[in-house]
BATOR-767370 format. One record per residue (C-alpha): x, y, z; chain. Coordinates in nm, 4 decimals, always signed. Each point is the difference from the previous one (the first is absolute). Example, Ala and Ser with C-alpha at 12.3 -4.5 7.8 and 13.67 -1.06 7.14 Angstrom:
2
((+1.2300,-0.4500,+0.7800),"A")
((+0.1370,+0.3440,-0.0660),"A")
This chain:
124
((+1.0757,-0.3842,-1.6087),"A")
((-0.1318,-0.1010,+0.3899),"A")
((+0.2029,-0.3302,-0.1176),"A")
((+0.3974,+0.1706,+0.1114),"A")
((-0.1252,+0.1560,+0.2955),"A")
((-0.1739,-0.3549,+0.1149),"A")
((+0.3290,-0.1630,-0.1287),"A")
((+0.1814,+0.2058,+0.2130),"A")
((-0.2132,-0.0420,+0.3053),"A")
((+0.0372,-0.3944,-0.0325),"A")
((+0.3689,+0.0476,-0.0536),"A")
((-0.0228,-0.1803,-0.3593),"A")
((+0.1827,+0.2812,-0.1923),"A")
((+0.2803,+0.1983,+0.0346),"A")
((-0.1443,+0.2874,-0.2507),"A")
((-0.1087,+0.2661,+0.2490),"A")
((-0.3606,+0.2056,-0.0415),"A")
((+0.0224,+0.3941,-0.0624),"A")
((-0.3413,-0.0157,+0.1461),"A")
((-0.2313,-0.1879,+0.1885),"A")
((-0.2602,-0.1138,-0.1852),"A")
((-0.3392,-0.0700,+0.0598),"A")
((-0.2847,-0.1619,-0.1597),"A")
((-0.3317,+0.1072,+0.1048),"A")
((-0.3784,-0.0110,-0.1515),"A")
((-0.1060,+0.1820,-0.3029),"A")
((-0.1754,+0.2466,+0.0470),"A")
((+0.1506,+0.0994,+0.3160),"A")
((+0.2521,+0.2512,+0.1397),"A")
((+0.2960,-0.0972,+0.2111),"A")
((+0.0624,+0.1644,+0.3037),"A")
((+0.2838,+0.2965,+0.0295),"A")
((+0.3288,-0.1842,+0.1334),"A")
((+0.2238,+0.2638,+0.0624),"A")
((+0.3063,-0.2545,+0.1818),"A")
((+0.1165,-0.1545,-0.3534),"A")
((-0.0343,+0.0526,-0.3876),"A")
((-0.3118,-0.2162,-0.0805),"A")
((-0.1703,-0.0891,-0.3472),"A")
((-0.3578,-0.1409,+0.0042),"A")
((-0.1239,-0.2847,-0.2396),"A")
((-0.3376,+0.0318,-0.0512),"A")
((-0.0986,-0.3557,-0.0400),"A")
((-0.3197,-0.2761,-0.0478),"A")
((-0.1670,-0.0577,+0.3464),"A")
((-0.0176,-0.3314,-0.0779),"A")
((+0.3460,-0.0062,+0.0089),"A")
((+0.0490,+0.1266,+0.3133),"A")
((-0.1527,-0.2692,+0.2009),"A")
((+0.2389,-0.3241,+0.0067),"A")
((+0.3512,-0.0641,+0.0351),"A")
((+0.0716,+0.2551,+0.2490),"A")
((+0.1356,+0.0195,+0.3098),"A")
((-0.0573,+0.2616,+0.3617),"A")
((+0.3587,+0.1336,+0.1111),"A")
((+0.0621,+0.2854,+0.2907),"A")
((+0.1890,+0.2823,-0.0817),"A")
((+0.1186,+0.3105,+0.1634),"A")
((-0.2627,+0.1876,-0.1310),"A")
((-0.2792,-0.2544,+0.0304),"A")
((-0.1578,-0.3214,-0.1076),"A")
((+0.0426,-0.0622,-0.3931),"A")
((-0.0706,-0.2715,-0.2600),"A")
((+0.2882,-0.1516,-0.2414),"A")
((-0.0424,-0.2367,-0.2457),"A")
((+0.1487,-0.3614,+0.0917),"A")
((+0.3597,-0.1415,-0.1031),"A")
((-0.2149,-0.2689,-0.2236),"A")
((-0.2203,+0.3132,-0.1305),"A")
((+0.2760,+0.1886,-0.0790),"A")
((+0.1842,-0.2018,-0.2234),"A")
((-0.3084,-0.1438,-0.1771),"A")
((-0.0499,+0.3860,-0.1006),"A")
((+0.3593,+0.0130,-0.0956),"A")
((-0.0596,-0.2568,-0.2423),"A")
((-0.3004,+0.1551,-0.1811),"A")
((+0.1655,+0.3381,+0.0097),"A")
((+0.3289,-0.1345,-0.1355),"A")
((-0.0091,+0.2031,-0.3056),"A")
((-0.0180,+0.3384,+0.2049),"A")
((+0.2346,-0.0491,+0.2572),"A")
((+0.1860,-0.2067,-0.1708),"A")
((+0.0836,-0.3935,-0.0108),"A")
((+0.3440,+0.0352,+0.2395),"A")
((-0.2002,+0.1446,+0.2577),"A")
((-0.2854,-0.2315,-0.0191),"A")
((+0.3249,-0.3095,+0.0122),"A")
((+0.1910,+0.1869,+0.2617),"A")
((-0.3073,-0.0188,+0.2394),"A")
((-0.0608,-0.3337,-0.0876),"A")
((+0.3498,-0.1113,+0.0976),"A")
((+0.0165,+0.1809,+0.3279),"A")
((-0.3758,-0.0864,+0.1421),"A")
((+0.1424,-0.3645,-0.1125),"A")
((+0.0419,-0.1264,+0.3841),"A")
((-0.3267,+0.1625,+0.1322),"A")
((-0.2330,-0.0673,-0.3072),"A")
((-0.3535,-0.1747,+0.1049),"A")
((-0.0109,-0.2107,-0.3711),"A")
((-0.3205,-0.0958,+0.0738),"A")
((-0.1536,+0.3873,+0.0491),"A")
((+0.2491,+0.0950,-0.2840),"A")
((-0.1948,-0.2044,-0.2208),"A")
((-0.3196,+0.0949,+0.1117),"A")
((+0.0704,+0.3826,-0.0250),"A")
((+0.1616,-0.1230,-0.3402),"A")
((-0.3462,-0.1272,-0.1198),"A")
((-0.1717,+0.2905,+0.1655),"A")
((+0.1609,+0.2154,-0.2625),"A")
((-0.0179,-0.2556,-0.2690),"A")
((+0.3695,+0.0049,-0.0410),"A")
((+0.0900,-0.3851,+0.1545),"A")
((+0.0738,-0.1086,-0.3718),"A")
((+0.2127,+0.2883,-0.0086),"A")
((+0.1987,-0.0568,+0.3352),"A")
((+0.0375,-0.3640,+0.0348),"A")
((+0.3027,-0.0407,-0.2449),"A")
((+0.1470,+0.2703,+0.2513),"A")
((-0.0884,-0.2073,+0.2710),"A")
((+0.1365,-0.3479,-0.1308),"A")
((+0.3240,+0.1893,-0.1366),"A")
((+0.0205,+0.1321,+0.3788),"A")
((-0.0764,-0.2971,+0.1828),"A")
((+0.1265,-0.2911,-0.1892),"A")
């Protein structure tokens, strides 16, 4: 999943990636990387458009989704990467979680009903 490589990016897991991965259009063809092992997730564009973030790297200018992003995917992809990742990341973003763009990435995905017994457990 792109969800342990953002995890680890963010510093919100201690599982480390055996690739980088990437999610890019369908349809399209990512570009020949030949510094690092990478795995591309073809992906909706529609998906593609909010909740990321511009970072410069060594190698140039690339796109990551945000902290609040991230773990809102966590949640709805629970079942494949499992639930101790998705409550590990929760507990270390903790400190540096926006609630209030949590919840609205949360509803993006139609997953707040999902999250928000995470979130009072968490917080309360």
């Amino acid at each position: 999943m792109n969800l342990i490589s953002a995890l680890s990016f963010h510093r919100a897991t201690t599982q480390i990636p055996d690739y980088l991965s990437v999610a890019i259009p369908r349809g399209t063809r990512g570009p020949v990387v030949l510094c690092a092992p990478v795995l591309y997730r073809p992906t909706k564009p529609v998906l593609l458009q909010d909740g990321y973030e511009q970072h410069q790297g060594e190698y140039g200018s690339f796109r990551v989704t945000t902290l609040e992003r991230t773990i809102a995917d966590c949640c709805k992809h629970r079942n494949k990467i499992g639930m101790d990742v998705f409550l590990e990341a929760l507990r270390m973003a903790q400190s540096r979680l926006n609630l209030a763009e949590l919840c609205r990435q949360a509803e993006a995905l139609r997953i707040l009903n999902v999250i928000t017994p995470h979130l009072q457990t968490l917080f309360a």
